[in-house]
C-alpha positions in Angstrom: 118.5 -20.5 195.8 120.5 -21.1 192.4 120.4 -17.7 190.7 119.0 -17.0 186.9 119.4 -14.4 184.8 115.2 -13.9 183.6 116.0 -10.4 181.6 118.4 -8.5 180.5 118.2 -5.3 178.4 121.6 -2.6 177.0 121.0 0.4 178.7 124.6 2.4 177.3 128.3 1.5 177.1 129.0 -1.8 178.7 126.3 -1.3 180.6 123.8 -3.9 181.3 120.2 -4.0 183.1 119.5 -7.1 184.7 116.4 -9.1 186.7 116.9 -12.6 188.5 114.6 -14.9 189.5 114.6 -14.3 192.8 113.2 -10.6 191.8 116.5 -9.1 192.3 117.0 -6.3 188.9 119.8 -3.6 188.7 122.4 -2.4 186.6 126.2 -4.1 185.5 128.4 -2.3 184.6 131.4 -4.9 182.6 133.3 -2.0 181.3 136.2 -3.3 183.7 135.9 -7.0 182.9 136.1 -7.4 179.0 139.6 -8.7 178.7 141.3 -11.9 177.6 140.7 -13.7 174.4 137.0 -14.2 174.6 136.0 -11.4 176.7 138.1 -8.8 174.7 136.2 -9.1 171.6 132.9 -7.2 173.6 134.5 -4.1 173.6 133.4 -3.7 170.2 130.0 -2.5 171.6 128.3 -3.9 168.0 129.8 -7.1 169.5 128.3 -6.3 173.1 125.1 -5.3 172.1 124.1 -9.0 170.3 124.1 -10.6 173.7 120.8 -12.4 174.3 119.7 -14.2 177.8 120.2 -18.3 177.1 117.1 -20.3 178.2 119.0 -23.1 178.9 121.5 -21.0 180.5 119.2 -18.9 182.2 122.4 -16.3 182.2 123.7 -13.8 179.8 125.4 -15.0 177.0 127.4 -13.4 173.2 127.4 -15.2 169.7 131.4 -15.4 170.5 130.5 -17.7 173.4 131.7 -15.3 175.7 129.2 -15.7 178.9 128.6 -14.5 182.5 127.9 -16.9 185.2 124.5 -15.1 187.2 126.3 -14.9 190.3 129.3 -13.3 189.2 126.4 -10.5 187.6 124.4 -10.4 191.0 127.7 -9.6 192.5 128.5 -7.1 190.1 124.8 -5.7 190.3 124.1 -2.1 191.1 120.8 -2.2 193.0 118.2 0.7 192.1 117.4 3.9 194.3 113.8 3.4 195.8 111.2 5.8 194.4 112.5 6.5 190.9 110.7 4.6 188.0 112.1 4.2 184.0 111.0 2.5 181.3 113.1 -0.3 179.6 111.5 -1.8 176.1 107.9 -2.2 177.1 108.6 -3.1 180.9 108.2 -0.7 183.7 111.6 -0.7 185.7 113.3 1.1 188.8 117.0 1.7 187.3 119.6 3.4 187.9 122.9 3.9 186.3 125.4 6.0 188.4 128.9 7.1 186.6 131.6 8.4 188.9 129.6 10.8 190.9 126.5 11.1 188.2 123.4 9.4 188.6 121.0 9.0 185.5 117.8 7.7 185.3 117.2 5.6 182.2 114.1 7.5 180.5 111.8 6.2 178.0 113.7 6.0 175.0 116.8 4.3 176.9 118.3 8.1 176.8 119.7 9.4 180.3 118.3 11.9 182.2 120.6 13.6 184.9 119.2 13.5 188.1 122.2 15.6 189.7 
């Protein structure tokens, strides 16, 4: 199966929520990968934050034309813990982020909620 992004919302940091077309969703965190000449113009996080997910593309993609293929993200993908439940925009998720040894759940709100 060739992979698509289908949405993809900024939970905090360089942190990315993401959902594939093969129902695959989770959390990417790119703090680690925004170097080089295109990529190192996303740690401005106003800069990270005007992503959008390119129809034609079906991946994420930045005004700079900075872009991430969908498999590198799947790879990257932190898969949610079964039985906890956030909401993202208006969409009902399962996410997790975890940081270090932290885990939050992404509330209503897109604040985090400790769940340590």
């Amino acid at each position: 199966m060739i992979l698509h992004v289908k949405v993809a919302r900024h939970l905090h940091d360089y942190v990315l929520w993401v959902k594939f077309n093969d129902g695959a969703e989770g959390t990417v965190d790119l703090a680690g990968e925004l170097d080089g000449e295109v990529f190192g113009a996303l740690k401005d996080l106003a800069v990270f934050r005007a992503f959008r997910v390119d129809p034609v593309l079906e991946t994420v993609v930045w005004p700079n034309g900075a872009d991430l293929a969908p498999e590198f993200l799947y790879e990257k993908m932190k898969r949610p813990s079964r039985g906890k439940r956030a909401k993202v925009g208006k969409e009902d998720h399962q996410i997790m982020a975890r940081e270090g040894k932290k885990c939050y759940k992404i509330s209503k709100g897109k604040r985090k909620v400790s769940l340590d």
